[in-house]
N, C-alpha and C positions, 0 to 999 in steps of 0.2 A: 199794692203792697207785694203781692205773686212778684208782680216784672225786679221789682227794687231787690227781692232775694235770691230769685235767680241769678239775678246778675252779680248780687256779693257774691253768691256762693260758686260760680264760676269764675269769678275773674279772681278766686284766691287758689282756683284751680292753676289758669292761666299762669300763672306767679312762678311756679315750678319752671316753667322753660327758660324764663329770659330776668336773670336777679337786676339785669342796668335797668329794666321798665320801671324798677320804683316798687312801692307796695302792692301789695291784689287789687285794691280798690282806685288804685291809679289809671289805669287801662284794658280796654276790653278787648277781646280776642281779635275781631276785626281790626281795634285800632291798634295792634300791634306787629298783624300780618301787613297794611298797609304802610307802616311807619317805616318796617324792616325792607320793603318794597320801594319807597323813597329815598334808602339810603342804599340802597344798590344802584336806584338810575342816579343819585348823585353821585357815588363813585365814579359811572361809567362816562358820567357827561364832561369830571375833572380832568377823567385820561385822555377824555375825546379832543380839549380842549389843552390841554398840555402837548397832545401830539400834533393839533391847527399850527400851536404857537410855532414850535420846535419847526413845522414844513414852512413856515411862513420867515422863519427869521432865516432858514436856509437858501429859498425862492428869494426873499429880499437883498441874501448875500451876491447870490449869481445873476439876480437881473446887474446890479450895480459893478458885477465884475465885467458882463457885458457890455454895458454902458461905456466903461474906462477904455475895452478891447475895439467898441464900437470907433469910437474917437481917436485913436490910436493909429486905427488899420488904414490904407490907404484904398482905393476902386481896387473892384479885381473879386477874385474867387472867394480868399480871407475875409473883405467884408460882408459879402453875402450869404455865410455861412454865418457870419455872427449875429446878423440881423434877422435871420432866419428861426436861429433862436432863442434869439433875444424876443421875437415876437412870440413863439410856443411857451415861454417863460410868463410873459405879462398877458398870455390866456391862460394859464394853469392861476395865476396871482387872480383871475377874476373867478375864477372855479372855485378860487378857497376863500374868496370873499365870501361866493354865495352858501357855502357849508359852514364860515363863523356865524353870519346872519342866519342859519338856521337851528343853529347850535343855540342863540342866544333866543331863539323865542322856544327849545326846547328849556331853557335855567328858567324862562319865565313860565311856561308853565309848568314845571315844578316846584317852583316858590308858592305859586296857586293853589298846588295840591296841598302843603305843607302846613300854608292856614287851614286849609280845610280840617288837616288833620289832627292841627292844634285846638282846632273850635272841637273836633269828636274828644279829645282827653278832658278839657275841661267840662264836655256832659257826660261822663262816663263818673270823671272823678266826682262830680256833684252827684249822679246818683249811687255811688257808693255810698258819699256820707249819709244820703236819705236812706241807705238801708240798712246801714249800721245806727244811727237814732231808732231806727221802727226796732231792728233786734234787740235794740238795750232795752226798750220799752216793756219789748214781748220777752223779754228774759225776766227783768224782775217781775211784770204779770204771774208769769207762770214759773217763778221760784219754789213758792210750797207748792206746788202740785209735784214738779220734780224732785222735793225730798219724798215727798210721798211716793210717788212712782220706785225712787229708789230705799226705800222701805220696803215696800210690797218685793219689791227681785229680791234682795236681801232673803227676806222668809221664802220666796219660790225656790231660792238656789239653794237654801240650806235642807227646805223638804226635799227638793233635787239629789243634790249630794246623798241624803238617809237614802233617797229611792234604789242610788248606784249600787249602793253599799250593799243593800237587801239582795238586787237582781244578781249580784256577785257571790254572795253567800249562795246565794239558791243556783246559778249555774256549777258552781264548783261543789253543792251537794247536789246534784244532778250526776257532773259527770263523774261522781263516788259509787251513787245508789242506782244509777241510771234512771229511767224516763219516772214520775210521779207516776201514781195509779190511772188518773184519767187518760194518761197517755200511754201507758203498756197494750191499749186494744190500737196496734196498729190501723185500725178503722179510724182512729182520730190525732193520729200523726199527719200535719200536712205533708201531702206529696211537695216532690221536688220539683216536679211541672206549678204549681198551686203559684208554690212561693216566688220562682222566677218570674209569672206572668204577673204576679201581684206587684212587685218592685217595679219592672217595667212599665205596669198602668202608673204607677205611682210618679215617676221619675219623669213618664212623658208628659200628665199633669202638671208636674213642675216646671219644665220646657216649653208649655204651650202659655203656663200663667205668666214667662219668663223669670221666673225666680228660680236663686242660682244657690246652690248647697251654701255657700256664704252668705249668703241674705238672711239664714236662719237664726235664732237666737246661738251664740256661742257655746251654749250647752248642748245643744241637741243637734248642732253640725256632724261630731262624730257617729250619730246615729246610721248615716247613711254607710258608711265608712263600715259598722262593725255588723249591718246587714249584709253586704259582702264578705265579710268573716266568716259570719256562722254558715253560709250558704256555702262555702268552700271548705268549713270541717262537716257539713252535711249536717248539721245542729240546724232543722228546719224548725223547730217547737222555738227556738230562741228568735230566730231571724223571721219566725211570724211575729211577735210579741214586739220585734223592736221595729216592725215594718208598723203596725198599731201604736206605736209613740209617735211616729216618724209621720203620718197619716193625718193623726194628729195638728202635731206642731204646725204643717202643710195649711193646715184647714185654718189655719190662725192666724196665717199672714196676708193681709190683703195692701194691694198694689195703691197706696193712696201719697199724699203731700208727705206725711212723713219717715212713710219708707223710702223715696226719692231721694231725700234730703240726710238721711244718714247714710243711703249707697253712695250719694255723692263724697260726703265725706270723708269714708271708706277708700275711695279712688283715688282721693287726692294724698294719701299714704302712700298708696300702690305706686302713683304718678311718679312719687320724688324716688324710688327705687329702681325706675323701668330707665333701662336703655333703648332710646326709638332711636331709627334711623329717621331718612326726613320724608318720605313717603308715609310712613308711620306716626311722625308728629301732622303734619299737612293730613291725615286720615282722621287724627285725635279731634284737629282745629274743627274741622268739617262737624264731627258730629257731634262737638259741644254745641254748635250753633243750632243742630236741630233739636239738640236736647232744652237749650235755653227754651227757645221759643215752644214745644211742643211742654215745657212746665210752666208756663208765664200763662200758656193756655189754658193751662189745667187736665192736660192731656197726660195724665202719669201714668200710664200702661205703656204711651208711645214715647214717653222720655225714659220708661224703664228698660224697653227697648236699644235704644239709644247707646244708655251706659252700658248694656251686657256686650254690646259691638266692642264698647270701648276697653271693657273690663278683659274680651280675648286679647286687644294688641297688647296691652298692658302685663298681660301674662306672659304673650310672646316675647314680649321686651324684658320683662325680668329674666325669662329662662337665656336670653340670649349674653344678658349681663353676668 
């Protein structure tokens, strides 16, 4: 059931490059690099064989002009200049014999490839449909747990929201009254050495677990953001306090099935806004492939890996757009 979601949930990645493939669930990454790759050597084999025909009907015109010149001409210099190449003529005509005949078992094995490629779409499309059955399955399964789930955030956001509200009052009666009593004995103001090496640990934790200031719940993303504030108006009592939420939240995300599956998600937004070049798409292809197989395994530290590779070009591409 892994490999069948994997696969949905990429190939409606996939979907964003090429809208003639059909739906997400129509074709899979490979079978679309391959397909696109069939229909360039068939291009190349049409011109190949458009330009045999074109030398051949022209070779055919001057052996035959030959011929008439041949019959025509009496002994002497004139005939043996014609027969001279009249014959260079009917060995170029056996040369382009042997390049139609190789041309033609190059179409034949292209056609070869082309079932092939036909029999990969119909397994690709058949396990699409098996993982859209298992998801409808596992959707309604787990319906009331997800109103539940979004009950419980509902009341987290709204105590959330009250918490803003408070830490806002209390900063702007801060910087009215200046520091609260516990913190006027400079002995327990964090230093400014403290709080930079604390972010730092903090930040390279985050980089080492691969988890990217997006990956956070959407509340608590700006935390990082207004730690660097307070550290640059020197408000170190604050930017300790929000580096302790921030610590936090860190401590509560772990790398499993369905953090994967909503960074993917995630991506496939980014995807439809990013302009790649084709170095950049051919880079993208690459590392869905590792990421399928490295989720199907159950590997989701090395598929989360994966997608933060993908999540830089994707950013490169939007900033280029």
């Amino acid at each position: 059931m892994k490999r069948g979601l994997a696969a949905a949930l990429l190939l409606a990645l996939a979907a964003c490059d090429d809208e003639k493939t059909g739906t997400p669930d129509e074709l899979t990454i490979v079978v679309q690099g391959d397909r696109r790759e069939l229909e360039q050597q068939e291009k190349s084999l049409r011109e190949r064989e458009e330009s045999l025909q074109k030398d051949k009907s022209q070779l055919d015109s001057r052996i035959a002009e030959l011929a008439r010149g041949l019959k025509a001409a009496a002994e002497g210099e004139q005939r043996r200049r014609i027969e001279e190449e009249l014959h260079q003529q009917q060995a170029l005509e056996g040369q382009l014999g042997v390049r139609v005949s190789a041309l033609q078992a190059q179409k034949f094995e292209m056609e070869a490839r082309k079932r092939s490629v036909d029999a990969d779409v119909a397994k690709a499309a058949q396990t699409a449909l098996d993982a859209r059955a298992a998801a409808v399955a596992s959707r309604e399964a787990k319906l009331a747990e997800r109103e539940s789930q979004v009950a419980t955030l509902e009341r987290d956001l709204s105590a959330r929201l009250k918490d803003v509200a408070l830490r806002e009052k209390a900063v702007a009666a801060f910087e009215r009254q200046g520091p609260p009593p516990e913190y006027r004995d400079r002995k327990n103001v964090p230093k400014a050495v403290a709080v930079e090496e604390k972010h730092k640990k903090l930040l390279k934790d985050l980089d080492a677990r691969g988890i990217l200031i997006s990956d956070l719940p959407p509340e608590d993303q700006p935390l990082n953001a207004e730690v660097f504030t307070a550290r640059r108006q020197r408000d170190f009592v604050r930017a300790w306090d929000l580096l302790a939420d921030l610590s936090k939240t860190v401590q509560k995300v772990r790398v499993d099935q369905r953090f994967v599956e909503a960074k993917i998600t995630r991506l496939q937004g980014a995807r439809g806004g990013a302009r790649l070049s084709e170095p950049q798409r051919s880079e993208v292809e690459k590392l869905l492939k590792d990421v399928t197989s490295a989720f199907s395994d159950g590997h989701y530290e090395q598929a989360n890996k994966g997608l933060n590779r993908i999540a830089v070009i994707l950013d490169a591409g939007a900033a280029s757009g």
